[in-house]
N, CA, C and O atoms as CSV, one atom per row, in Angstrom:
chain,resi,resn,atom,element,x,y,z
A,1,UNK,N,N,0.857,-1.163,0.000
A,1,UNK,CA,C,0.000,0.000,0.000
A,1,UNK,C,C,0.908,1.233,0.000
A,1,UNK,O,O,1.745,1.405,0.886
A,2,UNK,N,N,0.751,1.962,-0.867
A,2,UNK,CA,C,1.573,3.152,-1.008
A,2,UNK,C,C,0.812,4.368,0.303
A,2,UNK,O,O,-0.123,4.031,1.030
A,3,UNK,N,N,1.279,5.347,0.332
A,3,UNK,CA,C,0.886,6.170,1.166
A,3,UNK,C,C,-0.126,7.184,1.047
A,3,UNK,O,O,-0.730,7.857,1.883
A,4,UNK,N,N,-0.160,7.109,-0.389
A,4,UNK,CA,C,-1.585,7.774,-0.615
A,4,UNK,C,C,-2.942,7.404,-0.693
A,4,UNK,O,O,-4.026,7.977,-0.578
A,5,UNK,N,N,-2.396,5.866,-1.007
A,5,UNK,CA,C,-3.911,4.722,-0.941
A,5,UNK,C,C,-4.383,4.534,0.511
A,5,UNK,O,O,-5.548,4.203,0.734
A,6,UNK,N,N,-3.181,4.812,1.851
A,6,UNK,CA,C,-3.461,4.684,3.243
A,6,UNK,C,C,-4.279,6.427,3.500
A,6,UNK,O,O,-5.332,6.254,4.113
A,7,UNK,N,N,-4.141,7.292,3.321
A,7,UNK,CA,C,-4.825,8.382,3.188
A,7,UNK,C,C,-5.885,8.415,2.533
A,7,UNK,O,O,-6.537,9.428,2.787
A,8,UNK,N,N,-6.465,7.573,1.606
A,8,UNK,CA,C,-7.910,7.464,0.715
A,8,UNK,C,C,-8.300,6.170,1.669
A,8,UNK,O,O,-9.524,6.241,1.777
A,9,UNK,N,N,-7.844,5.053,2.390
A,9,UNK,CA,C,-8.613,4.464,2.701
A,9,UNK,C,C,-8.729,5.147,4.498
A,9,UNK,O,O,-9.586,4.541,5.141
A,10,UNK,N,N,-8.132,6.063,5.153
A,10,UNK,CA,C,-8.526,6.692,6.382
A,10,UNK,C,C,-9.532,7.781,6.142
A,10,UNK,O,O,-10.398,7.949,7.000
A,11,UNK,N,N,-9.510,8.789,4.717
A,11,UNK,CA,C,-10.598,9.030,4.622
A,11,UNK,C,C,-11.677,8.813,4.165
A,11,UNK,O,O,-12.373,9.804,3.940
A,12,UNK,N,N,-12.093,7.804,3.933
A,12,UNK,CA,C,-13.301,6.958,3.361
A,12,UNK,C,C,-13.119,5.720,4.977
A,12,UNK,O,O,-13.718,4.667,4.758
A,13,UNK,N,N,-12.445,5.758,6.362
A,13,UNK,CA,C,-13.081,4.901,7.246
A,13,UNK,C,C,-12.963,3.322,7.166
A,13,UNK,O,O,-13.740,2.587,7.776
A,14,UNK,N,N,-11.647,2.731,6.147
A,14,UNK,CA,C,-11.441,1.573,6.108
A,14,UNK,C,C,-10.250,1.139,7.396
A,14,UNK,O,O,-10.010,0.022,7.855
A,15,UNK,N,N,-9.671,2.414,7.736
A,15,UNK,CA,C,-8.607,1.776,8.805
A,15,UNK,C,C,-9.070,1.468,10.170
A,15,UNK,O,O,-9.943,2.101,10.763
A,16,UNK,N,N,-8.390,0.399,10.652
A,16,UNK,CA,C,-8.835,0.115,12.373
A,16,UNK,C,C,-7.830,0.983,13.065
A,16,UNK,O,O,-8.046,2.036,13.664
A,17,UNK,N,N,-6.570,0.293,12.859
A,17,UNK,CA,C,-5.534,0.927,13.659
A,17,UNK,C,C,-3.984,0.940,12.510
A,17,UNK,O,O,-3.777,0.299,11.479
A,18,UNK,N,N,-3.448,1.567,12.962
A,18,UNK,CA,C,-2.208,1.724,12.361
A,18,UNK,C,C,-1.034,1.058,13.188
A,18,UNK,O,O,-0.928,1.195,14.407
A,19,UNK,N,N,-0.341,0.471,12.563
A,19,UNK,CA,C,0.491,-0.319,13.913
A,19,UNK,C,C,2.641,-0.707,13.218
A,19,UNK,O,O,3.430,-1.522,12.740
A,20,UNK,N,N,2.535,-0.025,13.472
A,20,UNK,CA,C,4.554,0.249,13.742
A,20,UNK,C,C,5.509,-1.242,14.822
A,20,UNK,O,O,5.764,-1.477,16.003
A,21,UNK,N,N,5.736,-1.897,13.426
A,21,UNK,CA,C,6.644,-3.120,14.321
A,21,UNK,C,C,8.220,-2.945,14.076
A,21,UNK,O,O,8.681,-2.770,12.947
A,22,UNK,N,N,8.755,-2.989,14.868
A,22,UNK,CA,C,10.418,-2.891,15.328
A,22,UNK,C,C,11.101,-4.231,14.806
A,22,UNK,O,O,11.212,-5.258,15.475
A,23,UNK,N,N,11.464,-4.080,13.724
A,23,UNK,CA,C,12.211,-4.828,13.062
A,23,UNK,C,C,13.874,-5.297,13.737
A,23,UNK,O,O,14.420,-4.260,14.112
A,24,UNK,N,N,14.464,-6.102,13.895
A,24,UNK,CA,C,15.238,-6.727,14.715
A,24,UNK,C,C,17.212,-6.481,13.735
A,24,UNK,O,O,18.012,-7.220,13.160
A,25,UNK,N,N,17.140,-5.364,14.009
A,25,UNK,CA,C,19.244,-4.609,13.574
A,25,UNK,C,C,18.318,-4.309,12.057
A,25,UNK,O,O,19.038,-4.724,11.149
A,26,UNK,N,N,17.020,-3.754,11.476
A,26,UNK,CA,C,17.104,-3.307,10.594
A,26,UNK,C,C,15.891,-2.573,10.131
A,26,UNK,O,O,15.602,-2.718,8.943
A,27,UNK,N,N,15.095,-1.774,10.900
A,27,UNK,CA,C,14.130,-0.578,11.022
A,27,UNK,C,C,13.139,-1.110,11.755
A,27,UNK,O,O,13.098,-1.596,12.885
A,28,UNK,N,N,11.809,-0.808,10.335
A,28,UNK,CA,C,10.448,-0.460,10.989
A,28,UNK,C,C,9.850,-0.995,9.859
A,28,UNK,O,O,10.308,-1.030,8.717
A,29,UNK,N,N,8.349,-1.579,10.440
A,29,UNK,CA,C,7.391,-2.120,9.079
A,29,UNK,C,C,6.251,-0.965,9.633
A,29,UNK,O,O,6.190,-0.801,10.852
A,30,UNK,N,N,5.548,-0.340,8.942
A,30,UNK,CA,C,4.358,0.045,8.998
A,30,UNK,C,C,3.124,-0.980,8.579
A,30,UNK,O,O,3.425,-1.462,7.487
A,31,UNK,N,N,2.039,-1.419,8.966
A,31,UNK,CA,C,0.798,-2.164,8.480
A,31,UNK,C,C,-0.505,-0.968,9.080
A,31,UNK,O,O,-0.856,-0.163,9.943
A,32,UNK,N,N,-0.799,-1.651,7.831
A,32,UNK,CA,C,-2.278,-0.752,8.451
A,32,UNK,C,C,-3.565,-2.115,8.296
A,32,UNK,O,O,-3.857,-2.865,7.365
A,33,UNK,N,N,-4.208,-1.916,10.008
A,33,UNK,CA,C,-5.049,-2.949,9.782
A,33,UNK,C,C,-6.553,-2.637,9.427
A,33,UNK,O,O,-6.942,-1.696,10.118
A,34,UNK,N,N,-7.481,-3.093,8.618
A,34,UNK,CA,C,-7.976,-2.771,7.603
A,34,UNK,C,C,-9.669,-3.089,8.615
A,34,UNK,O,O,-9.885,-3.856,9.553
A,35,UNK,N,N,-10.573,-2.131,7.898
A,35,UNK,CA,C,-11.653,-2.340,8.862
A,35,UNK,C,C,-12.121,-4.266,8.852
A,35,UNK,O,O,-12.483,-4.828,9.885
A,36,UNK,N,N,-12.015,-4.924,7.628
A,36,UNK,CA,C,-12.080,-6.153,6.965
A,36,UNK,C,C,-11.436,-7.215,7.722
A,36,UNK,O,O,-11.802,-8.320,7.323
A,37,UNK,N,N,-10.484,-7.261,8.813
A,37,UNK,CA,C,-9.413,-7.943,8.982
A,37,UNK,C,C,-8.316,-7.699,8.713
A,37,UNK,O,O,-7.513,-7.621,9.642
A,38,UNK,N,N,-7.917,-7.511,7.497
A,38,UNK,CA,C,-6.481,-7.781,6.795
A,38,UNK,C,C,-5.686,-6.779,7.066
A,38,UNK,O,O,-6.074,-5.662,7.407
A,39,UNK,N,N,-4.435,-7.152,6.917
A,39,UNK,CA,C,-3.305,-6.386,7.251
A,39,UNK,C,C,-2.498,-5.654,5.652
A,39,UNK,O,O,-1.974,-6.239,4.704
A,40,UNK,N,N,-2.657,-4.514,5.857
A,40,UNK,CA,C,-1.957,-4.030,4.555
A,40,UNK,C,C,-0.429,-3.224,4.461
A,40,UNK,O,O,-0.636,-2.029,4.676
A,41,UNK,N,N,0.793,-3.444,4.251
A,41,UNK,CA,C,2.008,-2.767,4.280
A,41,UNK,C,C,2.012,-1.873,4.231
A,41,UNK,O,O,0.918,-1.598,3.739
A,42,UNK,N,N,2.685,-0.733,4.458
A,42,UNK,CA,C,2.456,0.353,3.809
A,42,UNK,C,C,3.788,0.885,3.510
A,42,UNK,O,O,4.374,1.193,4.547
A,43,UNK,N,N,4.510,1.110,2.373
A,43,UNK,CA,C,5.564,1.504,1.148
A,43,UNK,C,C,6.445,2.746,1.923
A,43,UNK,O,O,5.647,3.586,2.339
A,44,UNK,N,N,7.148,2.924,2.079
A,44,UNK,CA,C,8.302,3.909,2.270
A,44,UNK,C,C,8.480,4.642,0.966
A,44,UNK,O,O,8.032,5.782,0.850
A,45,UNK,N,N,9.016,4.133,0.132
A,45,UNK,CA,C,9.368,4.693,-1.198
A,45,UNK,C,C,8.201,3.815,-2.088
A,45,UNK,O,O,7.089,3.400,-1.764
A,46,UNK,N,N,8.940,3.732,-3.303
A,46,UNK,CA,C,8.078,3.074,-4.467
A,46,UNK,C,C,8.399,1.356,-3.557
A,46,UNK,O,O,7.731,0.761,-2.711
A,47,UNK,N,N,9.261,1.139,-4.001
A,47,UNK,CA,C,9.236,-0.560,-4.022
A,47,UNK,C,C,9.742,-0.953,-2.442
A,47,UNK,O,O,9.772,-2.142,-2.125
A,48,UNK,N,N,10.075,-0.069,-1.623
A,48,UNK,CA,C,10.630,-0.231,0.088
A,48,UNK,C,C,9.940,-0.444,0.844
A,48,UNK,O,O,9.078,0.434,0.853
A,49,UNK,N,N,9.762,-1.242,1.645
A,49,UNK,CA,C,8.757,-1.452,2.397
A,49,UNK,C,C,9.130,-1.560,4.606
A,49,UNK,O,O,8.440,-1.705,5.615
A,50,UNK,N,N,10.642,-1.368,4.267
A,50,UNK,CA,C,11.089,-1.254,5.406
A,50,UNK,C,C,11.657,0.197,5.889
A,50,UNK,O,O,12.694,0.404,5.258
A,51,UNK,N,N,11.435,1.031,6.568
A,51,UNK,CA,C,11.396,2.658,7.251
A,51,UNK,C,C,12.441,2.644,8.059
A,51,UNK,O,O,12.691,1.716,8.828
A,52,UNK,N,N,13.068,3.602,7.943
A,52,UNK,CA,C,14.591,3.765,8.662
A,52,UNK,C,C,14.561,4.371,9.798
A,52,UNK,O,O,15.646,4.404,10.379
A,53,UNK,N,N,13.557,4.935,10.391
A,53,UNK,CA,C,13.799,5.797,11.734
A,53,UNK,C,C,12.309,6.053,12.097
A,53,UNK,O,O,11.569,6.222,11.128
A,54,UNK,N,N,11.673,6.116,13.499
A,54,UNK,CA,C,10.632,6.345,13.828
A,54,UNK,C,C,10.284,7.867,13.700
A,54,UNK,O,O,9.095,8.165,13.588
A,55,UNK,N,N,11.087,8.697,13.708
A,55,UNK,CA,C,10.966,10.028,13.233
A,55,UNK,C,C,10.507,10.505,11.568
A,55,UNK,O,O,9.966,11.571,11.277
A,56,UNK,N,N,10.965,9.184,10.414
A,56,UNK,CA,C,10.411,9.496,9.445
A,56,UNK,C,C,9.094,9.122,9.465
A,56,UNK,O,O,8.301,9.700,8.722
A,57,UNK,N,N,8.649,8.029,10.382
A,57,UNK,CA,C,7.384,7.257,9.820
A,57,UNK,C,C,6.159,8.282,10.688
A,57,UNK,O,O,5.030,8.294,10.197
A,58,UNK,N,N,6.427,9.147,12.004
A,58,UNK,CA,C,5.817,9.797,12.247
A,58,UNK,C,C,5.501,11.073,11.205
A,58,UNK,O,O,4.424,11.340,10.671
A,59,UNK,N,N,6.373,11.552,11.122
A,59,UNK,CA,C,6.521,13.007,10.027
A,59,UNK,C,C,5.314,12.199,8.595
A,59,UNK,O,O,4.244,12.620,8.156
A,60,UNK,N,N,5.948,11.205,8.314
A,60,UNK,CA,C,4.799,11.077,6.833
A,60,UNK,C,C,3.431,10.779,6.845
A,60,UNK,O,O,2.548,11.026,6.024
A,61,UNK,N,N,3.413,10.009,8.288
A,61,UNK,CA,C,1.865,9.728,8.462
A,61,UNK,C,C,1.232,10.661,9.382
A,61,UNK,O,O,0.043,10.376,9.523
A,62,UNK,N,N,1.776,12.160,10.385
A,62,UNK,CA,C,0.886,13.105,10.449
A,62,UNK,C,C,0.553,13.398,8.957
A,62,UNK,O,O,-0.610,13.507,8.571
A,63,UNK,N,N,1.589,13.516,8.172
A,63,UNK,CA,C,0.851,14.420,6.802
A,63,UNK,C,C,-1.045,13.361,5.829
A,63,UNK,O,O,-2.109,13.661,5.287
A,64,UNK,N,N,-0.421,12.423,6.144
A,64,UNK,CA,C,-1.868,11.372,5.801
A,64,UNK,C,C,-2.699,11.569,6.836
A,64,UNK,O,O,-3.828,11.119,6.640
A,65,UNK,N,N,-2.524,12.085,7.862
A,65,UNK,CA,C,-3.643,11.909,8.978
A,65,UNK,C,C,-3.722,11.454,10.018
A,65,UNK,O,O,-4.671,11.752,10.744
A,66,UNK,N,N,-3.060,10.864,10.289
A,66,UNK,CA,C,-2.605,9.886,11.198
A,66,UNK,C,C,-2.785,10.550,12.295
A,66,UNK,O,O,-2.400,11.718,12.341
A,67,UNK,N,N,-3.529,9.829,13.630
A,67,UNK,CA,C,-3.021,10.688,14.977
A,67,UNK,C,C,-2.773,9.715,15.981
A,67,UNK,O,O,-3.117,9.987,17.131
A,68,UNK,N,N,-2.288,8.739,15.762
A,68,UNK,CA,C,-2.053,7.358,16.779
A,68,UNK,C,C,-1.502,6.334,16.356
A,68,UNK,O,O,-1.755,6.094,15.175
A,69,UNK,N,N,-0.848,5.639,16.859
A,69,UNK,CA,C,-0.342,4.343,16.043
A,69,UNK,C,C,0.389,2.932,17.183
A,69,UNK,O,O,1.293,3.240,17.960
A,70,UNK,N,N,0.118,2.174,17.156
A,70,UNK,CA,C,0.428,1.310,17.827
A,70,UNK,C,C,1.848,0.893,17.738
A,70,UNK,O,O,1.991,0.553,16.563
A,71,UNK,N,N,2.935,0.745,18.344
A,71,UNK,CA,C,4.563,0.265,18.271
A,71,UNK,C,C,3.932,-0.951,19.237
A,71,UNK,O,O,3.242,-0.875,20.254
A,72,UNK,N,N,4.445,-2.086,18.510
A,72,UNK,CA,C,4.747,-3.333,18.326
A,72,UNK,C,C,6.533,-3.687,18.301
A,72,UNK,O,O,7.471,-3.335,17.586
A,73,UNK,N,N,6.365,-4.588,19.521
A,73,UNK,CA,C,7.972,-5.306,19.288
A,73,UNK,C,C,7.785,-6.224,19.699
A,73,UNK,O,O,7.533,-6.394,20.892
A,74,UNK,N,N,7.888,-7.674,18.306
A,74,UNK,CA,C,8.164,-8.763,18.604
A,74,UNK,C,C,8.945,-9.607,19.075
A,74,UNK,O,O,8.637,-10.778,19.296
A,75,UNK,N,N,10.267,-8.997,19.321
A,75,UNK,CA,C,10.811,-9.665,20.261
A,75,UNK,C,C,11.437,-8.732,21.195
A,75,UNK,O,O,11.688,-7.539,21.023
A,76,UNK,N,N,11.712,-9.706,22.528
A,76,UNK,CA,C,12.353,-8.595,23.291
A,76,UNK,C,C,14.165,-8.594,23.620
A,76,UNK,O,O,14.989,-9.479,23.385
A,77,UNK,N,N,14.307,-7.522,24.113
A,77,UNK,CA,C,15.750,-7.300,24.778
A,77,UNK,C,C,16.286,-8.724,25.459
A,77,UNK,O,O,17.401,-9.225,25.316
A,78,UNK,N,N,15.318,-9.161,26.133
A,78,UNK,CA,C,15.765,-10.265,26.404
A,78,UNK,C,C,15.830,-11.734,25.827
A,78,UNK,O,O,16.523,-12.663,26.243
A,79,UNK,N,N,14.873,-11.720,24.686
A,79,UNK,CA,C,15.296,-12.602,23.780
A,79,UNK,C,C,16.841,-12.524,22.756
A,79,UNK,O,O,17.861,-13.174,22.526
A,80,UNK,N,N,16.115,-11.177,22.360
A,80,UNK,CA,C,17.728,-11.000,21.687
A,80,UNK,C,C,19.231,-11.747,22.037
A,80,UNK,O,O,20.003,-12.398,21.333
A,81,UNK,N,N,19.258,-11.354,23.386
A,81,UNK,CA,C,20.356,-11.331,24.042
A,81,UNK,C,C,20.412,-13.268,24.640
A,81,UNK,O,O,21.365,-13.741,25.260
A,82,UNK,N,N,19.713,-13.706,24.416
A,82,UNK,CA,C,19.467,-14.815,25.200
A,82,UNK,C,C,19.141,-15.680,26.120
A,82,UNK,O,O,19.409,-16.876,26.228
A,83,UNK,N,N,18.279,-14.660,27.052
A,83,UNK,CA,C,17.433,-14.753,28.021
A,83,UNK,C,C,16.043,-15.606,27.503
A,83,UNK,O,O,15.655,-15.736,26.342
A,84,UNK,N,N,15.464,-16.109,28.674
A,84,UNK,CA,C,13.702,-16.878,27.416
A,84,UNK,C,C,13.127,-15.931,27.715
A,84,UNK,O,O,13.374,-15.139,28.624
A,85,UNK,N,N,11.921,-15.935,26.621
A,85,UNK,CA,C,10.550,-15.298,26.030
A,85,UNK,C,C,9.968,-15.053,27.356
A,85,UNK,O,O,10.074,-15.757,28.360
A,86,UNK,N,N,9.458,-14.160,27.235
A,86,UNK,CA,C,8.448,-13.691,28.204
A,86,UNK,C,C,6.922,-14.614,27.714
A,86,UNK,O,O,6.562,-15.176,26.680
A,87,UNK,N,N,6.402,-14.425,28.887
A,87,UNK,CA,C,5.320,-15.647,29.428
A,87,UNK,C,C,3.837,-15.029,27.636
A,87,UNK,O,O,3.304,-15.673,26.732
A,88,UNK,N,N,3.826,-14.079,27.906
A,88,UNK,CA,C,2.818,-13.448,27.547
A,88,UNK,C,C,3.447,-12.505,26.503
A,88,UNK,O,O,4.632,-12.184,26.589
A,89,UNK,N,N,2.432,-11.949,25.255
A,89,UNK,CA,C,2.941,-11.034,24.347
A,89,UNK,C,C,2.612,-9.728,24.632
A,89,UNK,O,O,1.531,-9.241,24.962
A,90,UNK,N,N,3.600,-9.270,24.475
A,90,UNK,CA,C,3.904,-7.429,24.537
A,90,UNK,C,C,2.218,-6.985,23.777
A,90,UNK,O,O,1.708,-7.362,22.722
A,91,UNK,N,N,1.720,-6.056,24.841
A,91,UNK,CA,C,0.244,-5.876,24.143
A,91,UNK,C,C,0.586,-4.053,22.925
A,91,UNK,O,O,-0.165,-3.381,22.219
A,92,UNK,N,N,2.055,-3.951,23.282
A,92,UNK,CA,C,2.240,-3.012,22.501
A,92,UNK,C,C,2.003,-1.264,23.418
A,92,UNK,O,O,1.638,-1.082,24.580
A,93,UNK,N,N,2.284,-0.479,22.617
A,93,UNK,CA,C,2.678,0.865,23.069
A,93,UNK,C,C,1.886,2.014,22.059
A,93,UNK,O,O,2.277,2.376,20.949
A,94,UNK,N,N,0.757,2.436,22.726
A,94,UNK,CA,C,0.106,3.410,21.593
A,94,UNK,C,C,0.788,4.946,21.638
A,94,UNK,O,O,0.885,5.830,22.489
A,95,UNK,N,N,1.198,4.769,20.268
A,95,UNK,CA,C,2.042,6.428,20.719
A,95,UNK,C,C,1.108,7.392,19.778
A,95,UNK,O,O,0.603,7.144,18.683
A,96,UNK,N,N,1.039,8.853,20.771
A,96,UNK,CA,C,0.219,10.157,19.588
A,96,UNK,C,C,1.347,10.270,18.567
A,96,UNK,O,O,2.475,9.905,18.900
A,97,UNK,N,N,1.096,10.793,17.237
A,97,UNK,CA,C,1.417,11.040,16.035
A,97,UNK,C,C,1.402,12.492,16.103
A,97,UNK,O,O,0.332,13.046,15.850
A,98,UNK,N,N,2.797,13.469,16.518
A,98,UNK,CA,C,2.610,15.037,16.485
A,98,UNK,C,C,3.469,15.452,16.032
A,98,UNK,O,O,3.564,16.671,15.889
């Protein structure tokens, strides 16, 4: 999903939530989850689909509209490192979009 199709489907009321996952030594995925179920990518550039800094992905999606977004991290500090999984999944971190 490019970034202008995520701006035609927030104003026409197809998005649930917007949700920012922490990619593991190599950015950020944006998804946008869709009133339908489904999960849709959403494009950095033309063909990129992985975002280099949480400062860009805020800056482009106030300009679409955006005023919230869920950060997601699937794994943790302590997996990384080699500690075990925590019991339960991270329910995530809603951050404002300003």
């Amino acid at each position: 999903m490019k970034p202008w199709q995520l701006y035609v489907a927030l104003v026409c009321g197809r998005v649930s939530r917007i949700e920012v996952v922490a990619l593991r030594c190599c950015g950020y995925q944006v998804r946008a989850l869709l009133s339908g179920g489904r999960y849709r990518t959403v494009s950095y550039a033309e063909d990129r689909v992985l975002w280099p800094s949480m400062g860009v992905i805020k800056a482009r999606l106030q300009r679409y509209g955006v005023r919230q977004l869920l950060l997601l991290q699937p794994e943790s500090h302590d997996e990384i490192i080699g500690r075990p999984a925590l019991r339960e999944a991270d329910p995530g971190l809603w951050l404002a979009v300003r």
